[in-house]
DRENNUTOR-256603 format. One record per atom (N, C-alpha, C, O): residue number from 1; residue in three letters; x, y, z. Coordinates in steps of 0.05 Angstrom, whole numbers, plus 5000, padded with zeros to 4 digits. Example, Ala and Ser with C-alpha at 12.3 -4.5 7.8 and 13.67 -1.06 7.14 Angstrom:
2
+-----+------+------+------+------+
! seq ! type !   px !   py !   pz !
+-----+------+------+------+------+
!   1 !  ALA ! 5264 ! 4886 ! 5156 !
!   1 !  ALA ! 5246 ! 4910 ! 5156 !
!   1 !  ALA ! 5264 ! 4934 ! 5156 !
!   1 !  ALA ! 5285 ! 4934 ! 5169 !
!   2 !  SER ! 5257 ! 4955 ! 5142 !
!   2 !  SER ! 5273 ! 4979 ! 5143 !
!   2 !  SER ! 5258 ! 5001 ! 5157 !
!   2 !  SER ! 5268 ! 5023 ! 5161 !
+-----+------+------+------+------+
This chain:
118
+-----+------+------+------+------+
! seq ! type !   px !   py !   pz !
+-----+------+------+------+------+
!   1 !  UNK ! 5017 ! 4977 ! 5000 !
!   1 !  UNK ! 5000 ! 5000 ! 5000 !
!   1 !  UNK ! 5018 ! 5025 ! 5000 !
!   1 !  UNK ! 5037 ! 5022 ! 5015 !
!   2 !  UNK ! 5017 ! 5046 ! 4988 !
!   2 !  UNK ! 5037 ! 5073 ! 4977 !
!   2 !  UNK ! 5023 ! 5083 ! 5009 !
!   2 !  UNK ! 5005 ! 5077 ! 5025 !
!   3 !  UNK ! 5044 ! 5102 ! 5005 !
!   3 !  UNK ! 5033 ! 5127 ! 5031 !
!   3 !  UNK ! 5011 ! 5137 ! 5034 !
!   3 !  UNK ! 4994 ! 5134 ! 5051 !
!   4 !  UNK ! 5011 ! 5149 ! 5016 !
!   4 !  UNK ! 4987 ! 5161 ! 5008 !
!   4 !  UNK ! 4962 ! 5146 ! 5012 !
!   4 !  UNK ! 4943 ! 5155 ! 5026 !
!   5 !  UNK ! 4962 ! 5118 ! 4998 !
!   5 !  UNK ! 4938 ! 5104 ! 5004 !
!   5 !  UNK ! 4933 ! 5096 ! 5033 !
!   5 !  UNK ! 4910 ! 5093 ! 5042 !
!   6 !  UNK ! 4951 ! 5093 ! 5043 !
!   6 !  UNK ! 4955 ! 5088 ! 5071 !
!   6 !  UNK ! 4951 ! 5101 ! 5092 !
!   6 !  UNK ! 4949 ! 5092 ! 5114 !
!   7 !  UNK ! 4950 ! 5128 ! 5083 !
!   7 !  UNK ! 4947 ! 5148 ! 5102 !
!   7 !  UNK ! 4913 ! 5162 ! 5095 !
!   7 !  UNK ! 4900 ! 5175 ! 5111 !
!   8 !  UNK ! 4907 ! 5156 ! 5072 !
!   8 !  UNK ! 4873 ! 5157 ! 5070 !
!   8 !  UNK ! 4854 ! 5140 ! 5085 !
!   8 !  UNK ! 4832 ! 5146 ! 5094 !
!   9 !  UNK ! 4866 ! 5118 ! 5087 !
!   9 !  UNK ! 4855 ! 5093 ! 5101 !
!   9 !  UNK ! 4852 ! 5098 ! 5130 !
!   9 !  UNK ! 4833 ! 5092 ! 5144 !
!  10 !  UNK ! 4875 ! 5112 ! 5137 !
!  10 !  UNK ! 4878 ! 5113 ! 5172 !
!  10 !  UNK ! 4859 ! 5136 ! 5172 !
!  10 !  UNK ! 4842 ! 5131 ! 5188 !
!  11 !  UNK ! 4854 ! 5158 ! 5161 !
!  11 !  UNK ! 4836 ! 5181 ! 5155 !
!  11 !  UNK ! 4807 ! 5174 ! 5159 !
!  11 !  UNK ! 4791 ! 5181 ! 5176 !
!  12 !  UNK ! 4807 ! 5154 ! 5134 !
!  12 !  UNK ! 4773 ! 5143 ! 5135 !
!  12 !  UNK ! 4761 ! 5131 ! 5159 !
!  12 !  UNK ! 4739 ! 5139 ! 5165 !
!  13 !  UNK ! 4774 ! 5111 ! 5174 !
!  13 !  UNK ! 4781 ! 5097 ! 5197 !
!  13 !  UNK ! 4773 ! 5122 ! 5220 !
!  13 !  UNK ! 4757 ! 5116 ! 5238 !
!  14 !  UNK ! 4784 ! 5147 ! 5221 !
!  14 !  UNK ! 4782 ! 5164 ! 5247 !
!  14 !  UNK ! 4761 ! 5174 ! 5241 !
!  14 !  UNK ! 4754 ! 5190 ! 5259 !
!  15 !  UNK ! 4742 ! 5174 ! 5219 !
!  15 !  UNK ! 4714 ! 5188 ! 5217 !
!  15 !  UNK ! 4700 ! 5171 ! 5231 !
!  15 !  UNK ! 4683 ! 5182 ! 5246 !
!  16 !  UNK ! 4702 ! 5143 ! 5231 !
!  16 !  UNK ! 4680 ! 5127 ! 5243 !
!  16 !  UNK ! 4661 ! 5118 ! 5228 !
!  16 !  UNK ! 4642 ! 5105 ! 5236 !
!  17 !  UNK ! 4665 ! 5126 ! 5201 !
!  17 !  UNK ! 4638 ! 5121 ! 5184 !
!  17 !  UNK ! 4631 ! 5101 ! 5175 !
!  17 !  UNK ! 4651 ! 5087 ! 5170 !
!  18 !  UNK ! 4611 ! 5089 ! 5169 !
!  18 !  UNK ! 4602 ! 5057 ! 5167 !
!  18 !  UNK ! 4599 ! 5038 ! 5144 !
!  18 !  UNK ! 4592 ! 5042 ! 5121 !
!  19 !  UNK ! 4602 ! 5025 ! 5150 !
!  19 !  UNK ! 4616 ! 5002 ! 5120 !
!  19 !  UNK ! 4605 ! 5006 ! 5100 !
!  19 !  UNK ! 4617 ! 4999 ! 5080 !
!  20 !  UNK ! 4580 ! 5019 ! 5096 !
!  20 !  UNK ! 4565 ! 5026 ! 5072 !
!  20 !  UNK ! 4579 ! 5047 ! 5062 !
!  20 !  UNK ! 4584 ! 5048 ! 5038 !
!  21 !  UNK ! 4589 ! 5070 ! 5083 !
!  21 !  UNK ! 4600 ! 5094 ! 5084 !
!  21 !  UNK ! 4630 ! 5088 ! 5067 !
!  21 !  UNK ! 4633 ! 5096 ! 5044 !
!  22 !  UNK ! 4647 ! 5075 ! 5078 !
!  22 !  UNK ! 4678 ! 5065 ! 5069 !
!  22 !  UNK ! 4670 ! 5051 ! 5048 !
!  22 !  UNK ! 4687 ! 5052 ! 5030 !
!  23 !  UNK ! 4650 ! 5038 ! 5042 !
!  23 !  UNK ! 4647 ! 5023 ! 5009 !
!  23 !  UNK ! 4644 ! 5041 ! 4988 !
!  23 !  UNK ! 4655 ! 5040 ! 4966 !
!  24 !  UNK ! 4624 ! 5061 ! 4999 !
!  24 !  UNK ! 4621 ! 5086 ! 4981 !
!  24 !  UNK ! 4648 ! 5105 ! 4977 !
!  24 !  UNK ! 4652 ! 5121 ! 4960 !
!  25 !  UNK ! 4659 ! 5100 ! 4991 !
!  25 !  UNK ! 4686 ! 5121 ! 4986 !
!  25 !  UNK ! 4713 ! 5103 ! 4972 !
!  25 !  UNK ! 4729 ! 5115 ! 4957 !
!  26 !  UNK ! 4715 ! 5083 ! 4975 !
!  26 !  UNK ! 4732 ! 5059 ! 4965 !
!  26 !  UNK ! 4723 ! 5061 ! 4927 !
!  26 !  UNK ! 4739 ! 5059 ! 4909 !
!  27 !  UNK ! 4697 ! 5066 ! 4926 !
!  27 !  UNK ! 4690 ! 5059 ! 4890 !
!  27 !  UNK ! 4690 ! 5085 ! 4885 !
!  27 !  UNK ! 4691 ! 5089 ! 4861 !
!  28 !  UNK ! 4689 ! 5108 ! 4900 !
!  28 !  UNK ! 4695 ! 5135 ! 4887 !
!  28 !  UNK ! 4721 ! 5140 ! 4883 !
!  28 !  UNK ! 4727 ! 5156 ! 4866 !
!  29 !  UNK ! 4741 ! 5129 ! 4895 !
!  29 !  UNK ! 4771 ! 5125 ! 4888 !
!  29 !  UNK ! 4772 ! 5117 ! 4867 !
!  29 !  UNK ! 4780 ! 5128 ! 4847 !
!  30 !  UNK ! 4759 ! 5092 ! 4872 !
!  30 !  UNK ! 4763 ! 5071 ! 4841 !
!  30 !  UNK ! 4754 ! 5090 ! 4814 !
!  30 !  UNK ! 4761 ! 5085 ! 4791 !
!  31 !  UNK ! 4740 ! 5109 ! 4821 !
!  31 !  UNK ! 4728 ! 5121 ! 4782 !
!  31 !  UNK ! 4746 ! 5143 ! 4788 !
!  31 !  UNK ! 4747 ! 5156 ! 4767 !
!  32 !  UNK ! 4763 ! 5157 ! 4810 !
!  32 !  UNK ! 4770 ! 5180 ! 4805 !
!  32 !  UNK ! 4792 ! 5180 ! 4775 !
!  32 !  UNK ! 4803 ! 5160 ! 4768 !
!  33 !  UNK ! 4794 ! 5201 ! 4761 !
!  33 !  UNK ! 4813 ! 5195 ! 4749 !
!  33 !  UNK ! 4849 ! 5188 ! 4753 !
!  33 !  UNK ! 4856 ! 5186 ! 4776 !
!  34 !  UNK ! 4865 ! 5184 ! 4738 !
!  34 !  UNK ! 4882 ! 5170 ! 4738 !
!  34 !  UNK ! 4910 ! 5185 ! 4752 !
!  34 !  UNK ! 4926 ! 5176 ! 4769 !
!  35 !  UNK ! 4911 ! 5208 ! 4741 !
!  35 !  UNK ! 4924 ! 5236 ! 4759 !
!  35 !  UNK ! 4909 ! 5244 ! 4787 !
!  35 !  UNK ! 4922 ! 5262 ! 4799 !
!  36 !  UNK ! 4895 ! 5238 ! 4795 !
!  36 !  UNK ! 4882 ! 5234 ! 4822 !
!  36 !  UNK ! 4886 ! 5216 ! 4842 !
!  36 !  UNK ! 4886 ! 5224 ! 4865 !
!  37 !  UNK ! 4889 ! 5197 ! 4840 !
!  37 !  UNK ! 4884 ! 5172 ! 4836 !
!  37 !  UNK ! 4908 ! 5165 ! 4869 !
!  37 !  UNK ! 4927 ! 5179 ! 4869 !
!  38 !  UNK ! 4907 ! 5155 ! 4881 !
!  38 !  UNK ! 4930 ! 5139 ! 4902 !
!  38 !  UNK ! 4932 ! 5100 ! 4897 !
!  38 !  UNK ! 4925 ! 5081 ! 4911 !
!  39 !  UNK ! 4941 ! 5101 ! 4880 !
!  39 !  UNK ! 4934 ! 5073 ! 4868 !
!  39 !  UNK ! 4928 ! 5070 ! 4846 !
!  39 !  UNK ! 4931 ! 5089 ! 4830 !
!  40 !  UNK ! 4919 ! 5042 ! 4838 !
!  40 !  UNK ! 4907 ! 5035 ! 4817 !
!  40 !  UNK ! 4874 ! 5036 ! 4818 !
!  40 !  UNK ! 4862 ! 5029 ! 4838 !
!  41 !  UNK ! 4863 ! 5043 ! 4800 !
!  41 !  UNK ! 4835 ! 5044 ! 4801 !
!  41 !  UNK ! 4831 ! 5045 ! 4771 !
!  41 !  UNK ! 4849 ! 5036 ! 4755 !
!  42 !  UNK ! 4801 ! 5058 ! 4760 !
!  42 !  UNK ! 4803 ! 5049 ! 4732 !
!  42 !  UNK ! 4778 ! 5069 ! 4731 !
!  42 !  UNK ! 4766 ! 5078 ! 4751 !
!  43 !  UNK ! 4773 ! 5076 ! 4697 !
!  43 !  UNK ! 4749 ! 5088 ! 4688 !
!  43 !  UNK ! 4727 ! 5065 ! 4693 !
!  43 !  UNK ! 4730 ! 5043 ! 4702 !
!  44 !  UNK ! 4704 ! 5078 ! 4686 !
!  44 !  UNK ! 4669 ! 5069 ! 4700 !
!  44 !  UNK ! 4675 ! 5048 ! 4671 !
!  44 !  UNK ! 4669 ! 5024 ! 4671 !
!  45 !  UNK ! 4686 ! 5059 ! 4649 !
!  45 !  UNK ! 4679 ! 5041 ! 4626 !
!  45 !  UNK ! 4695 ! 5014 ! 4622 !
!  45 !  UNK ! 4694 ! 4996 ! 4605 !
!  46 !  UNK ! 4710 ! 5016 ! 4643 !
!  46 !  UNK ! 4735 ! 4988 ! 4654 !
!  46 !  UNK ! 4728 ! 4971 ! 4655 !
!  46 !  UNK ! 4736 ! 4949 ! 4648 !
!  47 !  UNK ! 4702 ! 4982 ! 4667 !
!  47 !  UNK ! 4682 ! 4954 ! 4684 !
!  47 !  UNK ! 4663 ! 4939 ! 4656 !
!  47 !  UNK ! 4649 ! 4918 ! 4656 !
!  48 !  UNK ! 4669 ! 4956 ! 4634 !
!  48 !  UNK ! 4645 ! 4947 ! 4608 !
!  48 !  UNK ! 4647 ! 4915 ! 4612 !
!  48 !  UNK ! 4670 ! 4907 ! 4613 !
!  49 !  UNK ! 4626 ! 4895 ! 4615 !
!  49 !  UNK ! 4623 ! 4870 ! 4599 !
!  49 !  UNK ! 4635 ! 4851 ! 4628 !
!  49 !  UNK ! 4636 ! 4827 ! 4629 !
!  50 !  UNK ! 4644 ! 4867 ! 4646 !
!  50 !  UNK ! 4669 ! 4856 ! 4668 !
!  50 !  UNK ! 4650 ! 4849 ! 4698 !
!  50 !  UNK ! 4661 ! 4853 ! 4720 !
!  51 !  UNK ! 4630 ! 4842 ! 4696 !
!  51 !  UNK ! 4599 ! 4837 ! 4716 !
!  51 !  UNK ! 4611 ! 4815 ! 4733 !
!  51 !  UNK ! 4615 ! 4818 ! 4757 !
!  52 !  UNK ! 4617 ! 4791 ! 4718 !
!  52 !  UNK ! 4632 ! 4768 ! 4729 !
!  52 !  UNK ! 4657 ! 4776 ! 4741 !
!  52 !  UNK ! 4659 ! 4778 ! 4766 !
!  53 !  UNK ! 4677 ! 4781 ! 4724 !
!  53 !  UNK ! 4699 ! 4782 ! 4743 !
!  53 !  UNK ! 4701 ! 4798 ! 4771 !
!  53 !  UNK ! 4715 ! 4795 ! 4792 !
!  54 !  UNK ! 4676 ! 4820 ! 4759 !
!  54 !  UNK ! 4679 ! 4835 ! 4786 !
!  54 !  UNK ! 4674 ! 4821 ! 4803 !
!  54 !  UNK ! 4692 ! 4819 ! 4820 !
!  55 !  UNK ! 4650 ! 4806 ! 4807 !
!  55 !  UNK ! 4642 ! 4790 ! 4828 !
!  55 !  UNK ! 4648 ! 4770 ! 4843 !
!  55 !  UNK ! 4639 ! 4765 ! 4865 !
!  56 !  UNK ! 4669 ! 4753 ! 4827 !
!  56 !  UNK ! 4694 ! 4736 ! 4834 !
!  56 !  UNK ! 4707 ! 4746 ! 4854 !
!  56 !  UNK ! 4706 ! 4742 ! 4878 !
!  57 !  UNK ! 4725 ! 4763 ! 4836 !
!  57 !  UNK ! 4741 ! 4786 ! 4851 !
!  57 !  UNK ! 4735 ! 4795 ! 4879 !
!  57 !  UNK ! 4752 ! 4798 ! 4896 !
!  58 !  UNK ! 4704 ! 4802 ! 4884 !
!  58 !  UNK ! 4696 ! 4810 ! 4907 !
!  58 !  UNK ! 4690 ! 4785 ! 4923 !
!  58 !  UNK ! 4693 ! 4786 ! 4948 !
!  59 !  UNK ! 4682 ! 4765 ! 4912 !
!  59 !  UNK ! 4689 ! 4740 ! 4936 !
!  59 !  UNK ! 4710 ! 4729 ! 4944 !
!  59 !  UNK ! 4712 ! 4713 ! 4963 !
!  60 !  UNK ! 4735 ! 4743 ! 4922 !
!  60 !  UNK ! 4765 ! 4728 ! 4931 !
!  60 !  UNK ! 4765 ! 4752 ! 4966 !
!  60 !  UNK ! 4768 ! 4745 ! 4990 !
!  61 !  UNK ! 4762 ! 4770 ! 4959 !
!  61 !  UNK ! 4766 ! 4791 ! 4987 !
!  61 !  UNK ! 4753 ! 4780 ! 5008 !
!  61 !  UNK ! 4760 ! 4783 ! 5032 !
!  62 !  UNK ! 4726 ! 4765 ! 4997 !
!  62 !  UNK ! 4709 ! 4764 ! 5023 !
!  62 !  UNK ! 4716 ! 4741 ! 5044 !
!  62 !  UNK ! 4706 ! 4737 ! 5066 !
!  63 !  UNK ! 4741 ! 4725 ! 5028 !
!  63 !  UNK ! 4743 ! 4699 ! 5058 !
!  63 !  UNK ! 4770 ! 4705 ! 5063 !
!  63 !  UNK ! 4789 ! 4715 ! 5051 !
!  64 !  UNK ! 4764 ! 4693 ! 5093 !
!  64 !  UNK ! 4788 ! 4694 ! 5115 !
!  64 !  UNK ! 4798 ! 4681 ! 5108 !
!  64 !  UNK ! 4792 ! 4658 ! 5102 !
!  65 !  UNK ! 4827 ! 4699 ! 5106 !
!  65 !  UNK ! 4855 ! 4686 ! 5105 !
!  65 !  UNK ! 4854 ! 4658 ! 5120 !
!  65 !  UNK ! 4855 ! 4636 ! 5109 !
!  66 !  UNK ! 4851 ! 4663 ! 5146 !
!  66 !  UNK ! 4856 ! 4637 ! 5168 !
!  66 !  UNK ! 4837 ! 4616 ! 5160 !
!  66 !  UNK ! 4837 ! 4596 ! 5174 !
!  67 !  UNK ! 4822 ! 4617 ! 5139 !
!  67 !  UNK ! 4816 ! 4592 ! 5127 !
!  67 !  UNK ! 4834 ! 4573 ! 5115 !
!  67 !  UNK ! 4831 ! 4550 ! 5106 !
!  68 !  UNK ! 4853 ! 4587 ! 5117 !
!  68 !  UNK ! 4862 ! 4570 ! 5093 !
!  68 !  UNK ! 4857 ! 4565 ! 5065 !
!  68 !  UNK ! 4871 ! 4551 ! 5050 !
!  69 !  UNK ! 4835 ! 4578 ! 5059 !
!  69 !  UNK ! 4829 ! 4573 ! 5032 !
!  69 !  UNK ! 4853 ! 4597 ! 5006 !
!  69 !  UNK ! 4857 ! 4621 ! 5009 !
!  70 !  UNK ! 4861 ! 4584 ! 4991 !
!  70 !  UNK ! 4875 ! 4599 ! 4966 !
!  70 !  UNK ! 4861 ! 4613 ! 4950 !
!  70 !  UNK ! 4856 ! 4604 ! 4928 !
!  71 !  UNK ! 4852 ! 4637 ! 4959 !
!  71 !  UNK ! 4838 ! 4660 ! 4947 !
!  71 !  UNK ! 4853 ! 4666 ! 4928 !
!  71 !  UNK ! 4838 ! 4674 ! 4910 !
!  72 !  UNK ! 4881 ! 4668 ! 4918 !
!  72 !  UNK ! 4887 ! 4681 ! 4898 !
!  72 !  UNK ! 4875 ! 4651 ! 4873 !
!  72 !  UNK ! 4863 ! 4658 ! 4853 !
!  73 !  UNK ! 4878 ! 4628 ! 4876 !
!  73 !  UNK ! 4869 ! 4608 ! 4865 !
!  73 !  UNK ! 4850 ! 4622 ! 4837 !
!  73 !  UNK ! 4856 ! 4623 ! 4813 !
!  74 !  UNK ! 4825 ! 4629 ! 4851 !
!  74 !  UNK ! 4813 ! 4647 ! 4837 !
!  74 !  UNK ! 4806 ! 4674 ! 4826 !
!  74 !  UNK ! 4789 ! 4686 ! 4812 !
!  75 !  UNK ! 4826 ! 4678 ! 4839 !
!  75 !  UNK ! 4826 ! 4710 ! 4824 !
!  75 !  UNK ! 4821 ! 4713 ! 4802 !
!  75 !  UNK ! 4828 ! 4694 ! 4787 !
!  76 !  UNK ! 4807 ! 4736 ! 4789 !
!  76 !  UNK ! 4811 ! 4733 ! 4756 !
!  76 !  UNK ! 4826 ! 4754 ! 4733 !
!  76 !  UNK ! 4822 ! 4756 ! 4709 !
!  77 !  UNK ! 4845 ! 4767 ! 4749 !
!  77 !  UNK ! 4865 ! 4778 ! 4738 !
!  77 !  UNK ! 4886 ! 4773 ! 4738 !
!  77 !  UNK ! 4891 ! 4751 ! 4748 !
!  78 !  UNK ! 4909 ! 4788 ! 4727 !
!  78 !  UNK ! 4939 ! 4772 ! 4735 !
!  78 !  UNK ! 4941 ! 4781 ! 4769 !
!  78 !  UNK ! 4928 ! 4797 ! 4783 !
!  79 !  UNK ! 4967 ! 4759 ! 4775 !
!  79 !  UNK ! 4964 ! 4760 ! 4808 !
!  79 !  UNK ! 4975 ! 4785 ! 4817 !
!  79 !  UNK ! 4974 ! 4792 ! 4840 !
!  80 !  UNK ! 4987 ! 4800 ! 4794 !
!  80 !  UNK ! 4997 ! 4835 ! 4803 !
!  80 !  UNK ! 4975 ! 4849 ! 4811 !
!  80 !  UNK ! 4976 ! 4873 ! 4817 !
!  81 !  UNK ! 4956 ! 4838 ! 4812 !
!  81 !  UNK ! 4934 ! 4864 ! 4829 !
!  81 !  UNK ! 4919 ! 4843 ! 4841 !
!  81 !  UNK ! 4895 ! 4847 ! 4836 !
!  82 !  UNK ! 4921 ! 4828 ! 4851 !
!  82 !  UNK ! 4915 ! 4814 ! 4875 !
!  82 !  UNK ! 4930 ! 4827 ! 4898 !
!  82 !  UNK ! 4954 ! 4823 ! 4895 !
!  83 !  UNK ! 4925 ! 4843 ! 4924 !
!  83 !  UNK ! 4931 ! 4848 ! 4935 !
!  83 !  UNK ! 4910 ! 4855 ! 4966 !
!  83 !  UNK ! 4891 ! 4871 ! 4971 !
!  84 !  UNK ! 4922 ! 4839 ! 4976 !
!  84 !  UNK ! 4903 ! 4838 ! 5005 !
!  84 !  UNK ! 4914 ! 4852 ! 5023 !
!  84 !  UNK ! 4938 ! 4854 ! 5025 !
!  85 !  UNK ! 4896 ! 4864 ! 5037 !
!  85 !  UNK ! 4909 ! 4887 ! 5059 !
!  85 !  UNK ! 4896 ! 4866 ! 5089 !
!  85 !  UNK ! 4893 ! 4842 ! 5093 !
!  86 !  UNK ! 4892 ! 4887 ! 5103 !
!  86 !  UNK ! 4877 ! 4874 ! 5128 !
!  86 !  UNK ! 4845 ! 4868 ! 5126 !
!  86 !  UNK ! 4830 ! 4877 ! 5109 !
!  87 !  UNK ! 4840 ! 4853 ! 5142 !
!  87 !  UNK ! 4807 ! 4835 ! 5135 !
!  87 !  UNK ! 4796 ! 4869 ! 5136 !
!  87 !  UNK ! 4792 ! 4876 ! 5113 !
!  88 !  UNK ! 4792 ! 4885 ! 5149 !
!  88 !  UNK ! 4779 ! 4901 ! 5143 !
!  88 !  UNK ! 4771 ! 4920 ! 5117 !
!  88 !  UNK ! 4750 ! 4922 ! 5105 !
!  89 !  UNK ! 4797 ! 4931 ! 5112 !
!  89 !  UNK ! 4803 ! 4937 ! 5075 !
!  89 !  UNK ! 4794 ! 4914 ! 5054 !
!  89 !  UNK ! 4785 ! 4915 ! 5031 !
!  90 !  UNK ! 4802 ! 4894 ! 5072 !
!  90 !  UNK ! 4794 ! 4872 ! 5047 !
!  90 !  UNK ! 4756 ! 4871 ! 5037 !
!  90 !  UNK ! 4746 ! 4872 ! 5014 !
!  91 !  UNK ! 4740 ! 4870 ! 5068 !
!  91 !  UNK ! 4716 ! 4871 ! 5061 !
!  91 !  UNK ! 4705 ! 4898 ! 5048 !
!  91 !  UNK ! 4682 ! 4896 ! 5037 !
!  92 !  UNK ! 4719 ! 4925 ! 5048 !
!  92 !  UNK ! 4709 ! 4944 ! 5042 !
!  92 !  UNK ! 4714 ! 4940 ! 5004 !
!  92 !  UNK ! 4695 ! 4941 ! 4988 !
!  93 !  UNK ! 4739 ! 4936 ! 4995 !
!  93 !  UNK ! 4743 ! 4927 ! 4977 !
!  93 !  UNK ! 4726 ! 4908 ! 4955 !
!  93 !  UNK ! 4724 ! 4910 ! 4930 !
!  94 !  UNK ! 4713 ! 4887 ! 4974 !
!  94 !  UNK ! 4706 ! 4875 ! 4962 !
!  94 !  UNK ! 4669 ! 4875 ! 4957 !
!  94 !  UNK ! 4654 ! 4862 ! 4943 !
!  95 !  UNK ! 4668 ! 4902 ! 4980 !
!  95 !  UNK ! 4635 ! 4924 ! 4972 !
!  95 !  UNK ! 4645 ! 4936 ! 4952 !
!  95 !  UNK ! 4629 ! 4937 ! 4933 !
!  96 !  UNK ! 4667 ! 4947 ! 4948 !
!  96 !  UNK ! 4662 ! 4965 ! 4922 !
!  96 !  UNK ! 4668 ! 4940 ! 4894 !
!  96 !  UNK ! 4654 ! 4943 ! 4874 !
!  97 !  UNK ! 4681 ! 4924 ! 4894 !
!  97 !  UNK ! 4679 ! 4902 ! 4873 !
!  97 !  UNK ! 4647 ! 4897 ! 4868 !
!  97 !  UNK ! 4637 ! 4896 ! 4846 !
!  98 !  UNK ! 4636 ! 4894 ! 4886 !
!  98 !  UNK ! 4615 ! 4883 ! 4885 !
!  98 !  UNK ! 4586 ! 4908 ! 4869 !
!  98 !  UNK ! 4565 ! 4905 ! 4856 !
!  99 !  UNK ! 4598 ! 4928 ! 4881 !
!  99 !  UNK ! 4581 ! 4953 ! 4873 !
!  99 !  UNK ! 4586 ! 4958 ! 4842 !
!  99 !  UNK ! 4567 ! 4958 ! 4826 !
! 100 !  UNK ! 4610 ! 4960 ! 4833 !
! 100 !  UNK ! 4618 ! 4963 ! 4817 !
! 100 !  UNK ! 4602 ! 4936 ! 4792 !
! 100 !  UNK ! 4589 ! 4941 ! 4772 !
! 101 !  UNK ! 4607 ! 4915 ! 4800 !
! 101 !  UNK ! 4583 ! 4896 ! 4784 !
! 101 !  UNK ! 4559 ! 4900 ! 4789 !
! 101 !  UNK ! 4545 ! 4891 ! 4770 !
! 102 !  UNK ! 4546 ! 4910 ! 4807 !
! 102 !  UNK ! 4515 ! 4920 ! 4802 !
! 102 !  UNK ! 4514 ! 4942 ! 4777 !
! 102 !  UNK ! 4499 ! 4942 ! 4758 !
! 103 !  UNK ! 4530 ! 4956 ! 4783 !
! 103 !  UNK ! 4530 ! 4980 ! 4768 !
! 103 !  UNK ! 4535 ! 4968 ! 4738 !
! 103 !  UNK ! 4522 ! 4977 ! 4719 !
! 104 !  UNK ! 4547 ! 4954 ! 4735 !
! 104 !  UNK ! 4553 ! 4940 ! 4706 !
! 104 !  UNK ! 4528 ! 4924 ! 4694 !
! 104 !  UNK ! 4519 ! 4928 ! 4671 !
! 105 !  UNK ! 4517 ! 4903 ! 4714 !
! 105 !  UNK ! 4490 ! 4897 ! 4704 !
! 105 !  UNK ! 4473 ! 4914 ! 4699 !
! 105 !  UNK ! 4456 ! 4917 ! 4681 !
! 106 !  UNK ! 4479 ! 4929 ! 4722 !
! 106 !  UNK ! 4443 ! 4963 ! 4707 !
! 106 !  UNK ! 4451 ! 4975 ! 4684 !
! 106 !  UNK ! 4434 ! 4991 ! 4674 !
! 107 !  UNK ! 4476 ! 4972 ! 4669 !
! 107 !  UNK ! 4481 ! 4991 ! 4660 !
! 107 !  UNK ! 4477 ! 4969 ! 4635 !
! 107 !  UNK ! 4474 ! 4985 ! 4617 !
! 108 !  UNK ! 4476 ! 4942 ! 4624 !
! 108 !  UNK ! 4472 ! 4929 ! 4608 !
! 108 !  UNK ! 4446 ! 4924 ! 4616 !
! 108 !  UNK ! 4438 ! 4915 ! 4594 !
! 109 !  UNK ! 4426 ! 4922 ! 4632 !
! 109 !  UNK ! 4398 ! 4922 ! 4630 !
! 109 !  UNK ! 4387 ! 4950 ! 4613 !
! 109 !  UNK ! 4376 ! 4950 ! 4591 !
! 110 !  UNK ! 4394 ! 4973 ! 4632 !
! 110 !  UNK ! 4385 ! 4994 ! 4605 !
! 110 !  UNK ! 4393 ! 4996 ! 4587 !
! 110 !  UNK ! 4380 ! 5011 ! 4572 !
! 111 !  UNK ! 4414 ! 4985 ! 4576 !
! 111 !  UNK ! 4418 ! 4986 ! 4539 !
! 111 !  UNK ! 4402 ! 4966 ! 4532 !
! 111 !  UNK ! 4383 ! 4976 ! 4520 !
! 112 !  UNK ! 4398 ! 4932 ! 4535 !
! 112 !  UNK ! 4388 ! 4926 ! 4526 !
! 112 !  UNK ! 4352 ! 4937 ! 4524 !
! 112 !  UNK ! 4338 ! 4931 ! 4505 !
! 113 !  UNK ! 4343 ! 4952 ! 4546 !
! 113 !  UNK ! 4328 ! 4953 ! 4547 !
! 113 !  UNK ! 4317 ! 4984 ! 4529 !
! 113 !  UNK ! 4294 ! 4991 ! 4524 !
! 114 !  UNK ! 4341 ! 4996 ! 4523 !
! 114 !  UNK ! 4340 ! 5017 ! 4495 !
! 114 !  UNK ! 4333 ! 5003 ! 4479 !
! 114 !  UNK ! 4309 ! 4999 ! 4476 !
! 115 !  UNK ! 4352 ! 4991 ! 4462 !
! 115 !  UNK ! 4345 ! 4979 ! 4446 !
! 115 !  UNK ! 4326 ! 4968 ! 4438 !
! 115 !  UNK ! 4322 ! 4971 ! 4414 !
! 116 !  UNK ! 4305 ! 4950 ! 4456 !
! 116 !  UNK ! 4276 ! 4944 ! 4449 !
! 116 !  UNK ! 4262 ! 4958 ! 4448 !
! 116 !  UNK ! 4242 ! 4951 ! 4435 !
! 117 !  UNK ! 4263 ! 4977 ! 4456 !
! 117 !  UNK ! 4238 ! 5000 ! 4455 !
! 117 !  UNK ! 4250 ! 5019 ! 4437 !
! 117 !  UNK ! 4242 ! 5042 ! 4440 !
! 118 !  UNK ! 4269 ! 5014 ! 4416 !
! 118 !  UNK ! 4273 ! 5029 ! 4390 !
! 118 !  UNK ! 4254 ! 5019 ! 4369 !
! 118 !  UNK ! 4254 ! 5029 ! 4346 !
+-----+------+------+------+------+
């Protein structure tokens, strides 16, 4: 994790604000642009066609390490952006993965749903 990202995290953390709150601020990172950015994140149009992987992705975050289970196993990118922080970051992470594929299905429900009503 860069400084920077590191030191937003400890930031967000002293507001107190609630997991809905930190999920919402985690995927506004993710669309900021790229000169903004403390990390890697991506345009809204990244996500085009990418519903699945997102949602993968957000279940590799969602299990405990101390399972034992090999989350990167499934990952579905290369393992350079597989990167797990603490169970906490991890679950917030894996609200905005998960938001981020809602947002991808609504956004292929209303096209297709343009389209028929042309």
């Amino acid at each position: 994790m860069s400084w920077q990202s590191e030191q937003r995290w400890e930031s967000l953390l002293r507001q107190e604000l609630s997991g809905a709150q930190l999920i919402a601020e985690e995927r506004n990172r993710q669309r900021r642009p790229r000169d903004e950015r403390d990390g890697e994140g991506y345009r809204e149009d990244h996500d085009r066609d990418r519903a699945d992987e997102l949602a993968l992705a957000a279940a590799c975050y969602t299990i405990p390490p101390k399972m034992g289970f090999q989350r990167s196993k499934f990952w579905p990118w290369h393992r350079n952006y597989w990167k797990p922080k603490g169970r906490l970051e991890d679950l917030v992470r894996a609200g905005a993965l998960i938001a981020a594929a809602i947002d991808e299905i609504k956004r292929q429900e209303k096209e297709k749903n343009a389209r028929t009503t042309v």
